[in-house]
Structure formats: structure tokens, C-alpha cells
C-alpha positions in Angstrom: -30.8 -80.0 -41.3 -29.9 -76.7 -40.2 -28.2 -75.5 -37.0 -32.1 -73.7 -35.7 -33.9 -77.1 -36.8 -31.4 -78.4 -34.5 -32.0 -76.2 -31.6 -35.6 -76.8 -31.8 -35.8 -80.6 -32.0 -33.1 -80.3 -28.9 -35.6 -77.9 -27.0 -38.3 -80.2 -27.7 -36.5 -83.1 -26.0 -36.0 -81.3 -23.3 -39.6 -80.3 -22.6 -40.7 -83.7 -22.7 -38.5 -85.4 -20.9 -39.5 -82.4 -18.1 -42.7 -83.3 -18.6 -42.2 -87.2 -18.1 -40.7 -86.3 -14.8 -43.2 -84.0 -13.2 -45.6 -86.8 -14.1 -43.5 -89.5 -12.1 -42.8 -87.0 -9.3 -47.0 -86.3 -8.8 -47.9 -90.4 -9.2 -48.7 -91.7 -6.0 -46.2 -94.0 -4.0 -48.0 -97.9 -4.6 -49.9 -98.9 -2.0 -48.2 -101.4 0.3 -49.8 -105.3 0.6 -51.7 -105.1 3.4 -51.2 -107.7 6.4 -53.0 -111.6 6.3 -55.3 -111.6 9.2 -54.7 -114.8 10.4 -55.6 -117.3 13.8 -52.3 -118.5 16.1 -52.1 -120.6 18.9 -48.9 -120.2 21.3 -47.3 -123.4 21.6 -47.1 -124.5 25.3 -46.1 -127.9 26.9 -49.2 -129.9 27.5 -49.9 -134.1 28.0 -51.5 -135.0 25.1 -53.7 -138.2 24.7 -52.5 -141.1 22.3 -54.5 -144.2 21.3 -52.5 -147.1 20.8 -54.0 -149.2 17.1 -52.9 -152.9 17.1 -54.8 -155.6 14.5 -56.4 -158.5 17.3 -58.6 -161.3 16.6 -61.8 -162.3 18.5 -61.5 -165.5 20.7 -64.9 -167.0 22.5 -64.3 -166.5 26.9 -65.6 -170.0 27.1 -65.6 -172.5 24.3 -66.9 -175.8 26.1 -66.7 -179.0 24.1 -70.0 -181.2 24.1 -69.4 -185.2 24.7 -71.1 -188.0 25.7 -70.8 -188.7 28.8 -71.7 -192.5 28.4 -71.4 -195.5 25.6 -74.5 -195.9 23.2 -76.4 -195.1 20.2 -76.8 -191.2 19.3 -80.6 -191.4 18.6 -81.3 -187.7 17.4 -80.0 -184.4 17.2 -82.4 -181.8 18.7 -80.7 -178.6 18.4 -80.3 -176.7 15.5 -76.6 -176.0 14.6 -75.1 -172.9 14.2 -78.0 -171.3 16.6 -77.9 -169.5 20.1 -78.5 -172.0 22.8 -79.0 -171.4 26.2 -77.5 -173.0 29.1 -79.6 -175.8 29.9 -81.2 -176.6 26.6 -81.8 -180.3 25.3 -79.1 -180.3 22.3 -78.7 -184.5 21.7 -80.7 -187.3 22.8 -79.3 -190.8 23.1 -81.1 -194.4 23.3 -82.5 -194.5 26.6 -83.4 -198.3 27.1 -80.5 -200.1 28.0 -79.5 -197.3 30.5 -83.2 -197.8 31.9 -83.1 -201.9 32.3 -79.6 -201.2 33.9 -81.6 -198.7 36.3 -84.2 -201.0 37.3 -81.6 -203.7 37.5 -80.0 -201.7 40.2 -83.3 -201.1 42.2 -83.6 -204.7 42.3 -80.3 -204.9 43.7 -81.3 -202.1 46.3 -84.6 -203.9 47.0 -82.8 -207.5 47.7 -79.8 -205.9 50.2 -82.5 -204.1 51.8 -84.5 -207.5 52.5 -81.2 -209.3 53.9 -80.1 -206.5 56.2 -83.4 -206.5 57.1 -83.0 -210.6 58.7 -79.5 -209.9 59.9 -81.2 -207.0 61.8 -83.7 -209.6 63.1 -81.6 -212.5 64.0 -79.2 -210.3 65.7 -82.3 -208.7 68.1 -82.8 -212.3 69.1 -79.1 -213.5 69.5 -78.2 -210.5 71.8 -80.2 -211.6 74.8 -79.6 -214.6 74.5 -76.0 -214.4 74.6 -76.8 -212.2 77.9 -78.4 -215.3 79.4 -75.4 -217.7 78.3 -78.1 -219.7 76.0 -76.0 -218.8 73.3 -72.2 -218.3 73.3 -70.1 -215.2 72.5 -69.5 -216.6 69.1 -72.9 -216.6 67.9 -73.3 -212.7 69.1 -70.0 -212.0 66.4 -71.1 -213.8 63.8 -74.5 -212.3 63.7 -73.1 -208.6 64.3 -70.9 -209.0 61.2 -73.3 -210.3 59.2 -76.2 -207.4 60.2 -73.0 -205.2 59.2 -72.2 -206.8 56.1 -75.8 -206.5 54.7 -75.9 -203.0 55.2 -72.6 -202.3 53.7 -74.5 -204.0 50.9 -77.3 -202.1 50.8 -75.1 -198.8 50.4 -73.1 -200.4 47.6 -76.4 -201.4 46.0 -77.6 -197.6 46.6 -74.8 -196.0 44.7 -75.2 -198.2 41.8 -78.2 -197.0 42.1 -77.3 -193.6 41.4 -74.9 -194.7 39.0 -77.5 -196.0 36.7 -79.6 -193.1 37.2 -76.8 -190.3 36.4 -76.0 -192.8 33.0 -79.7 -192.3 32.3 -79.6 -189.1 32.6 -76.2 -188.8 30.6 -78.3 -189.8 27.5 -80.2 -186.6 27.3 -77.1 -184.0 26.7 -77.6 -180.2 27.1 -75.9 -177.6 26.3 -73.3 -176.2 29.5 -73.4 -172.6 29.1 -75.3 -170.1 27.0 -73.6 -169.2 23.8 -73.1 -169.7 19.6 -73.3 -174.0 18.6 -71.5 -175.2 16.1 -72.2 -177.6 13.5 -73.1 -181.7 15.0 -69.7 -183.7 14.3 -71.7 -187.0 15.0 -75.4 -188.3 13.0 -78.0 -189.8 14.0 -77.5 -193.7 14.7 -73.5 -193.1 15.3 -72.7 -195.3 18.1 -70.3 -193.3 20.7 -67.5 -194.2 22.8 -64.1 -192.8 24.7 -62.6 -193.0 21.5 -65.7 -190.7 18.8 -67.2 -188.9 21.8 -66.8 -185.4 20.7 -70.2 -184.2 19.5 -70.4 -180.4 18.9 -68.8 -177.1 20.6 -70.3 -174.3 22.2 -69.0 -171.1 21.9 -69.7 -168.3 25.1 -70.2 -164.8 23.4 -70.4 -162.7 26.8 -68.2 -161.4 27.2 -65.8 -161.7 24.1 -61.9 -162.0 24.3 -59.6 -159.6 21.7 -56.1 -161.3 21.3 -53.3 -159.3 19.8 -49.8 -159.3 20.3 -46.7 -156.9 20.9 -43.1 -157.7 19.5 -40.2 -157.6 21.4 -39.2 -154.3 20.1 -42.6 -152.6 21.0 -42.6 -153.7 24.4 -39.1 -152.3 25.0 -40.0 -149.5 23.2 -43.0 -148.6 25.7 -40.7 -149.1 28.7 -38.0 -147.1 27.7 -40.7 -144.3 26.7 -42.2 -145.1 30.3 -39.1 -144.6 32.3 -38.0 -141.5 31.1 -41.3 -140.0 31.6 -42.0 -139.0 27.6 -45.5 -141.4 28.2 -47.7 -141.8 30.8 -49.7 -145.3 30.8 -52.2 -146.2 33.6 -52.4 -149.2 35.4 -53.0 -152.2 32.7 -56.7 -152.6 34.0 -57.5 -149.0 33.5 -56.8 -149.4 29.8 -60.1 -148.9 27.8 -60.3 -150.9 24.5 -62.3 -149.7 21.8 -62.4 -151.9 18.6 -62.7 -150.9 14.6 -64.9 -153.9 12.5 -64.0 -154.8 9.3 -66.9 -153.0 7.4 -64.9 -149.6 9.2 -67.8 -149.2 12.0 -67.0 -148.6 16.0 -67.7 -151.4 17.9 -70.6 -149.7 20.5 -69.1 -151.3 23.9 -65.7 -150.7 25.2 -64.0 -153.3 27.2 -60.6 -153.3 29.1 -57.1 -155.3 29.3 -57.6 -158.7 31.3 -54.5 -160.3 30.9 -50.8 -159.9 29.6 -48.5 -162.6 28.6 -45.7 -162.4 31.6 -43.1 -163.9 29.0 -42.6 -164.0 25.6 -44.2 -166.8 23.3 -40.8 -168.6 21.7 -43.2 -169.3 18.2 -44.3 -165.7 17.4 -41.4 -164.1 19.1 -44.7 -161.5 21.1 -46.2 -160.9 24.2 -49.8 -162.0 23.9 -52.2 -159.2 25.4 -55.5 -160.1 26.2 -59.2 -157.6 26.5 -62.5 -158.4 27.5 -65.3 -157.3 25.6 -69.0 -157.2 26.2 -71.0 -158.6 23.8 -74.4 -158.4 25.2 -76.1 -158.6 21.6 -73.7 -161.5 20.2 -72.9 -159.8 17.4 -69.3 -160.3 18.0 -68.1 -163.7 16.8 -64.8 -165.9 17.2 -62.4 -165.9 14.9 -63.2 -162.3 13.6 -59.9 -159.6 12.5 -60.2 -156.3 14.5 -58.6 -153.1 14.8 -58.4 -152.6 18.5 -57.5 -149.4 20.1 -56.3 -148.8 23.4 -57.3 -145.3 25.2 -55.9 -143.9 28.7 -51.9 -143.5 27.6 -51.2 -139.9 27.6 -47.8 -137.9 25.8 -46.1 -135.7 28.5 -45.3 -132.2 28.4 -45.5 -132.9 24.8 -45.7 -129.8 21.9 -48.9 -130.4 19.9 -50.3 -128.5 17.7 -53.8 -128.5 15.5 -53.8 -130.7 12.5 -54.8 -127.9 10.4 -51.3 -125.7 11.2 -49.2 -128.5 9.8 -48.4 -128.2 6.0 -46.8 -131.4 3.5 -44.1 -129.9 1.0 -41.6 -131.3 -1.0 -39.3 -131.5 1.8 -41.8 -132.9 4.2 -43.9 -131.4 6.9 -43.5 -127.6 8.2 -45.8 -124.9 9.7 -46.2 -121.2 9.5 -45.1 -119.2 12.4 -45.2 -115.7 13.3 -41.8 -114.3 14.1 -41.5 -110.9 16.8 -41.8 -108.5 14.2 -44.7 -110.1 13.1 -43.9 -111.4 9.9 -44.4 -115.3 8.5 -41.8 -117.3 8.8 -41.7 -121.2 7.5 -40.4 -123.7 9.5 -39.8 -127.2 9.2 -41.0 -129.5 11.8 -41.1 -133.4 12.8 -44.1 -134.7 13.4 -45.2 -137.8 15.6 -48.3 -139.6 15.9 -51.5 -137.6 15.5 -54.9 -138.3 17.1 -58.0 -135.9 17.0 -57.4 -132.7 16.0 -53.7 -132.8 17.4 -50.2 -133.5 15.6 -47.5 -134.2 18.3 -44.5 -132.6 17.0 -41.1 -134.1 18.0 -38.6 -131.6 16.7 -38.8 -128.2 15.2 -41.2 -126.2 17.6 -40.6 -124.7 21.3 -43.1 -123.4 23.9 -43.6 -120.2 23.0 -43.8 -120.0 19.5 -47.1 -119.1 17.6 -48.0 -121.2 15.2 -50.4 -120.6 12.0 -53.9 -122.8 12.2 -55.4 -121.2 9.1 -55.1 -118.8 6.5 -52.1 -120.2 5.5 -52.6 -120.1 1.5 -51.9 -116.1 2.2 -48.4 -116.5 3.2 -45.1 -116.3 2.0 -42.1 -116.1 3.8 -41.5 -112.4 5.3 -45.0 -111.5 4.7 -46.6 -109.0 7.3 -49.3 -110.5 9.4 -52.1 -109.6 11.9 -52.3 -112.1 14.3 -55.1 -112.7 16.8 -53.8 -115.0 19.0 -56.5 -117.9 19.8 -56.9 -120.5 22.5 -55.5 -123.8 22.1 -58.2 -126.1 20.9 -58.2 -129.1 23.6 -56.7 -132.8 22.4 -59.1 -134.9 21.3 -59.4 -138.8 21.0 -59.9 -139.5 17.6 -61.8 -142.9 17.5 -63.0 -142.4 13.5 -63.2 -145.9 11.9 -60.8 -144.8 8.9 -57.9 -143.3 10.2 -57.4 -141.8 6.6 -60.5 -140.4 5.8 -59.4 -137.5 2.7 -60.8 -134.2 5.2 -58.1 -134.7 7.4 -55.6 -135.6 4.8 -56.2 -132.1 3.0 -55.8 -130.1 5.7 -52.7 -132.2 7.3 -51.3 -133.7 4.2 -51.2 -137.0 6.0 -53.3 -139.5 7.8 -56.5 -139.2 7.5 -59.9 -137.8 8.9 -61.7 -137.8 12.1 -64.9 -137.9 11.3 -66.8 -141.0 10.7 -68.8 -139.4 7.6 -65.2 -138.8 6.2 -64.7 -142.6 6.8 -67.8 -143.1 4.8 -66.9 -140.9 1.9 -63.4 -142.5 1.8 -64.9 -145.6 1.9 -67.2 -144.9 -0.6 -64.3 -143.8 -2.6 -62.2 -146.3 -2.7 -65.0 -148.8 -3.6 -66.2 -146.9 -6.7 -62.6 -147.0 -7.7 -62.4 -150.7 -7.5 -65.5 -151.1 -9.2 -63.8 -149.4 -12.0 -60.8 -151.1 -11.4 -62.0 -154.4 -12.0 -63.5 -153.4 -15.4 -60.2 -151.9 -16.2 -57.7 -153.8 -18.2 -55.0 -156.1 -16.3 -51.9 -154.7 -15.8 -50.2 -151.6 -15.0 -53.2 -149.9 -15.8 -54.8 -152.3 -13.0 -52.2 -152.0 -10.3 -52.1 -148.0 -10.5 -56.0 -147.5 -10.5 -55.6 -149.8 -7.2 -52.9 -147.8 -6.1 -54.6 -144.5 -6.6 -57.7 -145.9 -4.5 -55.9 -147.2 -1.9 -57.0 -150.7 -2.2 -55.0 -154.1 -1.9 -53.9 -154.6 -5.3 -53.5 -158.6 -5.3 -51.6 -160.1 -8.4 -51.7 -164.1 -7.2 -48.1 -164.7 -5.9 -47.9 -161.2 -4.4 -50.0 -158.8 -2.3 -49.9 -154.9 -2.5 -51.4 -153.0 0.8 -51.3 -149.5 0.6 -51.9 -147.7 3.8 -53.2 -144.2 4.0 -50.3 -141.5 4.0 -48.7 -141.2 7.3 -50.2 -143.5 9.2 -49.2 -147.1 10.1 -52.7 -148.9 10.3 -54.2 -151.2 8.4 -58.2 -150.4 6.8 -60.9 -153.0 6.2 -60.0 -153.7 3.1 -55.9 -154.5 3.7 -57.0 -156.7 6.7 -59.6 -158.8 4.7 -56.5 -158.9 2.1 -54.3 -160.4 4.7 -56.7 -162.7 6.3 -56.6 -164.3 2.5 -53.0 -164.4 2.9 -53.1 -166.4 6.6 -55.4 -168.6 4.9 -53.4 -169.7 2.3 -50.1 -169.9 4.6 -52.1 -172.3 7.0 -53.6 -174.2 4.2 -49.9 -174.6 2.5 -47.3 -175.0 5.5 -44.6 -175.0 2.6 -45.2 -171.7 1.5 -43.8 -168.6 3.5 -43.6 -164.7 2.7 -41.4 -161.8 2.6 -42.6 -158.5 3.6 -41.4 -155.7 2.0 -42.0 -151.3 2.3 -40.7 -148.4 0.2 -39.8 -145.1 1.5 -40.4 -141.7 0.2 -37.7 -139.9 -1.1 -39.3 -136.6 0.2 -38.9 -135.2 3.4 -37.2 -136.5 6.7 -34.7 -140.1 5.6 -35.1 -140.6 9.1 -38.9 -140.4 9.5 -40.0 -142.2 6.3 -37.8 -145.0 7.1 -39.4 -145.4 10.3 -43.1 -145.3 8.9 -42.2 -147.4 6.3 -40.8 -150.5 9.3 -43.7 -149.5 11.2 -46.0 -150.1 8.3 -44.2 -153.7 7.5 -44.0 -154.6 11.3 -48.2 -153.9 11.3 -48.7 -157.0 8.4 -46.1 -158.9 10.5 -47.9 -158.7 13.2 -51.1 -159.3 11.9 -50.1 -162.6 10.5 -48.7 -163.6 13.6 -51.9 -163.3 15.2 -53.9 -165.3 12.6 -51.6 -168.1 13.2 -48.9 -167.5 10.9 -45.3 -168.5 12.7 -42.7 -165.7 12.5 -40.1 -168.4 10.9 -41.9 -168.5 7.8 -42.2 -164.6 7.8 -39.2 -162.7 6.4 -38.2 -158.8 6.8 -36.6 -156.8 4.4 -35.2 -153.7 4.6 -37.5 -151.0 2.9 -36.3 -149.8 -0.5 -36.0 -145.9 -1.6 -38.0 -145.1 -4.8 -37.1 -143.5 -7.9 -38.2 -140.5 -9.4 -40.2 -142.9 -12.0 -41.9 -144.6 -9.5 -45.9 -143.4 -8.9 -46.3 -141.4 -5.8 -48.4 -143.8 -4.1 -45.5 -146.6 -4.1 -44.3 -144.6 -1.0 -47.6 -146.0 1.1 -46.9 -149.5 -0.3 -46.0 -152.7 1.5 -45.4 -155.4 -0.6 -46.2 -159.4 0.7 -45.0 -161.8 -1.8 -45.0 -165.6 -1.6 -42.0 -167.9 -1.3 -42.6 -171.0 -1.9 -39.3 -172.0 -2.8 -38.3 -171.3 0.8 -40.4 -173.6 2.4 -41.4 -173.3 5.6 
């Protein structure tokens, strides 16, 4: 090549690189992202309602016992058992005949002291004025006085066996002593009754209804301390209105209020026993029944709550998105309490002042610009949805549950589609996670799996029919006992997920205490971490497993 080839290819370089440049120095500068519109509340110190969830048991207001009242032959049953009677109604009959020929027996009696008082009366009208005209002497006037006395002190003892015969008599017809639910007749037809086989039925009062449940020592303490240091507000025990979740996941349409508290605590269970009334107008409330009851009127003070829609689940647990002062998104990480309605209650990790995030949130990253319009504070809510875990709310929080009762319905839906297809699944692991995924009690004979919806300490439908199979068995076996067992998540707060994870174990607890189930044949354990192998859903788990090796 020579030395002018050279120049050439050199000057052609040059013109293109000048080229290049001019062409980077005219492009236009990139257009910068522009801001996330987005909704924020400021966060400011408000009381905040909270409902109380405890698992109770219906118990009838009055349950009379039905007895005969006198010895005999039971002739007939009239009633039929298992039906509404009303005070008043004709529910056994017994023989009537010997109690009749003892009646007319003691009208006889009646009839014959009448007829002697009768002559006393006459012979002592003619001894008296005689005696007053010294025919007769003093004597005579006594003797004749006692005996007019004596035969009418006869006639009144003939008179009450009178009545005595005639309340036997009526003793044979037995009716029913208040208006409520009869149960089955413990005594046929010919049985001969005494003191000792008198019992002959029950009758259970539905109106009003009584909801038992129980608070542990720890929970009552708990609520004091809370109380004195002015965190929680509770009214006067009266003022708190119950409202109560069936077992099919429905409200209960009456609401009813605390009667009675225990004043000390029961040495079996090791709880105070808490007592509401319930109206039951239609009866369709019966004894013996689980229940979800929930207690309304407490209220959070000067509490920092904020929309369950602002509050985000990550790997490290729960955070929201806030807008800093030169208005940029900032992440922060945040401690959440219990949630009702449309309101987390945030215990660490927010001040008055800030402003918080409620939507748009997909948009932003840390130090992203943002245009905020700042919104009022939506109002706390009571949330009284029968599913406290319905999957709308569980979206948008990343925890409990929804409000709404068609979310219930969904979720309930949900979960028994899955254990339809569960149960045609194969046994096994396969079994136990398609239980797991659905949220249903997965129950493998010696051992019960409850899952509970994520966040939230309260038992559904479906884990409280489990556990009434449980108290069944442990009444029915009194050598068998359990041990109660959570996991925690290895996710987020230590701190926090250990705490749901007791709470979780101390709700079974307690609602085997209330079925009967003594807290000496219960055992707590301390809840175990999982492992990265485990499923996700282990970290909802509470395991109960029988011990029958323990005894009880």
C-alpha cells in the first residue's frame, strides 16, 4: 500500500467518525420515566375498632329435667321426642286409678270428721248452759270443749289429705315446665317408676341461648396489662355485643351480649369461663353446637392503621410503600397487628405523618418519582365476614383473608372442590399436600393437620368440625391425650411468626378445653422452624397428634 492510499483511507476514518458524532450530538436527550400517579393517605393516630374471635359452644338457658312426681305405672308417652313443646303441654300420662281410690278414700275421711265435729259441736251447745245452771259440773264443759276441738283438728287433717291425694292425681298427668326442645323418653310405656328410675326426659329452653367459651390465664393478663396502659379501650362487660360465626361459615342474624364472667379461675381447664346470651327467637340455635363467637365494642387507642390494600407480603415479611419529601417511593418495612375491616393495625414501622401507598403499588420501585394525591383516610370498619380468610383480601394484604361474605363463599367453594379432588387423589404425600394447598384439615388417623388461613389465628368451619372429632374421641377414650404442635415461617419477623404460630396452637387448645377436654391430657410444644424443603403451607399448620401411650 502506498503512502497516498494511506492518506486516503486515514482521511476517510476521520470523516466518519465526524460524522458518527454530529449524529450523537443532534439525537435527542431520552425522555425521562414519567411519575406513578398514585393514592396516599397520611398516617395519623386514630382508635381503631378490634373484634375479639374466641371458639364457644352453645349451652340451653334452662335445661329442666322431667320426673315423676309420684310412684306408679308409666301408662303412655304422649309427646313426641325430639319436638318443640310448649310450657304446659301433656308430655306422659301415668295409671290414674289407684291415685283416684286414694282420692275418694280421703273424701270419705273428710266426710266422716266432718260428721263428728258436727256432734261435738252439738253436745257442747247443750253442755254450756247447763254447766251455767250447775246441772252439770265444770268437768263436763272441758271434756266436751276438747273434744268439739279435737274433731275439728280432724277434719283439717282429713282436708289436707285431701289435697294430698288430689295433687298425687294430678302428678300422674306430667307436662312439660317450660317451652323448649324435648329430648328422647328415657322410660317406656308400662315401666313402673320410683325415687330411685324417676328421670323421664329433659327439656331444653332455646330462648334465649347461652355461648360458653373460655380465656386462659395468659389472655386475661394479657387484656389487663393492655387495659392499664391505655393501648385498649374495653367497655363495661355488659356493653360487649356478641356476634357468632356457624359452622357452615354463615352470621348468626341476632346479636346477644356478655351475661356472666367466671370471678376465678376453673382449677380443671386452667380458664375463666365467660358466658353470652343469645336470642334465639326461631330455635334454630341448639345445645351442644361449636361457634365462632366474636366480641365487638373494644377499640385500639391512638393506634396507626392503615388500609389493608397499602400493606405488601415479601420475602422478608410485610412492608408498605411510602412517599418520602422529595416525593419519591420509598419501601419500608412494617409490623403489623391484628386487622379487621379494611384496617391493618401496624405496631412498629410507621409514624403519624407519613404517607403511605393504598394502590398503584405494582408501579414502584424504590427512588421512583411519584405524583401523589393525597386521599382521605377511609374510616375502620368491623369486619364480621364468616371466613376471615376469604382469597380477596389475602391478595391485596398477603395475609388473612377477605371481608366480604361472597369471598367467604368463593373460598368456601374453593376449598371444597379441592377436597373433592382430594379424596379421589391417591393417599399420601400427594393427599396431604392437595389438603394443604386447600386449606382443609388433613386427618391421617393418629394425627390431625389444621391449617389456618395465612395470618390469622382463627379456626374455619371445617378445622372446628375436625376438632370436634378429636373431643369426641378424647371423651370416648379417657386414656388417650394429645400434643399440639405449630411451625413457624422462616420468612419475615422471628418475633412475629413465633407469636402467630402460639396463638394459632393456644386457639385448638382452647377449643378442646371447651368441649370438655381437660388441660392435663393436652400437651404444648414449642413451635418448630421449617426448612427450605418444607411446602409453603406447613407455615399455617398446627399439628394434633394422639398419645396414647401417655395416658391420661
Amino acid at each position: 500500500m502506498t503512502r497516498g492510499n494511506r492518506v486516503v483511507r486515514l482521511c476517510l476514518s476521520l470523516w466518519m467518525f465526524a460524522v458518527v458524532v454530529g449524529c450523537n450530538e443532534n439525537k435527542p436527550e431520552a425522555a425521562a420515566r414519567p411519575a406513578a400517579n398514585v393514592d396516599v393517605i397520611k398516617v395519623a393516630l386514630r382508635d381503631v375498632p378490634v373484634v375479639f374471635e374466641y371458639v364457644g359452644q352453645t349451652q340451653s338457658s334452662q335445661q329442666v329435667e322431667v320426673r315423676s312426681r309420684v310412684n306408679g305405672f308409666l301408662e303412655k308417652r304422649v309427646y313426641q321426642e325430639g319436638t318443640l313443646v310448649h310450657q304446659g303441654d301433656v308430655m306422659f300420662v301415668m295409671d290414674r286409678k289407684p291415685f283416684e281410690a286414694q282420692l275418694d278414700a280421703a273424701k270419705a275421711e273428710l266426710a266422716q270428721q266432718k260428721a263428728r265435729l258436727q256432734t261435738a259441736q252439738a253436745n257442747l251447745n247443750r253442755v254450756r248452759p247447763l254447766v251455767a245452771k250447775n246441772a252439770l259440773s265444770q268437768k263436763d264443759l272441758d271434756d266436751s270443749v276438747g273434744q268439739e276441738q279435737a274433731a275439728a283438728a280432724a277434719v283439717e287433717g282429713a282436708r289436707a289429705n285431701v289435697i294430698t291425694a288430689s295433687l298425687n292425681l294430678g302428678y300422674t298427668t306430667i307436662v312439660a315446665p317450660v317451652t323448649g326442645l324435648s329430648s328422647f323418653a328415657k322410660k317406656q310405656d308400662g315401666s313402673y317408676l320410683d325415687a330411685t328410675n324417676s328421670l323421664l326426659t329433659y327439656v331444653a329452653k332455646l330462648d334465649p341461648m347461652w355461648i360458653n367459651f373460655s380465656l386462659s390465664e395468659n389472655e386475661m393478663l394479657d387484656l389487663r396489662t393492655q387495659t392499664q396502659n391505655g393501648t385498649l379501650k374495653l367497655p363495661p362487660v355488659g356493653k360487649l355485643e356478641a356476634v357468632i360465626v356457624l359452622a357452615d361459615g354463615s352470621i348468626y342474624p341476632q346479636r346477644g351480649h356478655i351475661s356472666f364472667t367466671d370471678a376465678s379461675l376453673s382449677s380443671e381447664t386452667g380458664t375463666y369461663l365467660i358466658r353470652a346470651d343469645m336470642p334465639n327467637p326461631t330455635g334454630s340455635l341448639r345445645p351442644g353446637q361449636f361457634v365462632r363467637i366474636k366480641l365487638l365494642g373494644a377499640q385500639r387507642a391512638s393506634a396507626v392503621a392503615v388500609p389493608q390494600s397499602a400493606v405488601q407480603q415479601g420475602p422478608r415479611g410485610a412492608y408498605v410503600w411510602t412517599v418520602d419529601k422529595d416525593n419519591k417511593a420509598q419501601q419500608r418495612a412494617v409490623e403489623t397487628g391484628e386487622w379487621n375491616g379494611n384496617a391493618w393495625v401496624i405496631k412498629s414501622g410507621l409514624h403519624a405523618g407519613d404517607q403511605v401507598v393504598i394502590d398503584n403499588t405494582l408501579r414502584l420501585m424504590p427512588g421512583v418519582p411519584v405524583k401523589a394525591n393525597l386521599v382521605e383516610t377511609p374510616p375502620a370498619t368491623v369486619n364480621l365476614g364468616a371466613a376471615d380468610g376469604g382469597a380477596g383480601g389475602a391478595a391485596q394484604a398477603g395475609a388473612a383473608g377477605a371481608s366480604g361474605a361472597s369471598g367467604a363463599a368463593a373460598a368456601n367453594a374453593n376449598a371444597q372442590a379441592d377436597a373433592q379432588a382430594g379424596a379421589q387423589a391417591k393417599a399420601g404425600a400427594n393427599g396431604a399436600q392437595a389438603a394443604a394447598a386447600s386449606g382443609t384439615p388433613d386427618v391421617l388417623g393418629e394425627h390431625t393437620a389444621l391449617y389456618f388461613a395465612t395470618g390469622s389465628a382463627s379456626l374455619d368451619a371445617q378445622s372446628a368440625d375436625a376438632l370436634a372429632g378429636v373431643a369426641r374421641r378424647l371423651v370416648d377414650e379417657p386414656g388417650v391425650r394429645v400434643v399440639i404442635s405449630g411451625y413457624t415461617d422462616s420468612s419475615g419477623s422471628q418475633a412475629a411468626n413465633a407469636r402467630l404460630a402460639k396463638a394459632r396452637a393456644e386457639t385448638v387448645r382452647a377449643a378442646l378445653v371447651v368441649a370438655g377436654v381437660k388441660t392435663e391430657r393436652i400437651e404444648m410444644r414449642k413451635p418448630a422452624q421449617i426448612v427450605a424443603s418444607d411446602p409453603p403451607e406447613k407455615s399455617r399448620r398446627v399439628d394434633v397428634t394422639f398419645s396414647p401411650a401417655a395416658g391420661g
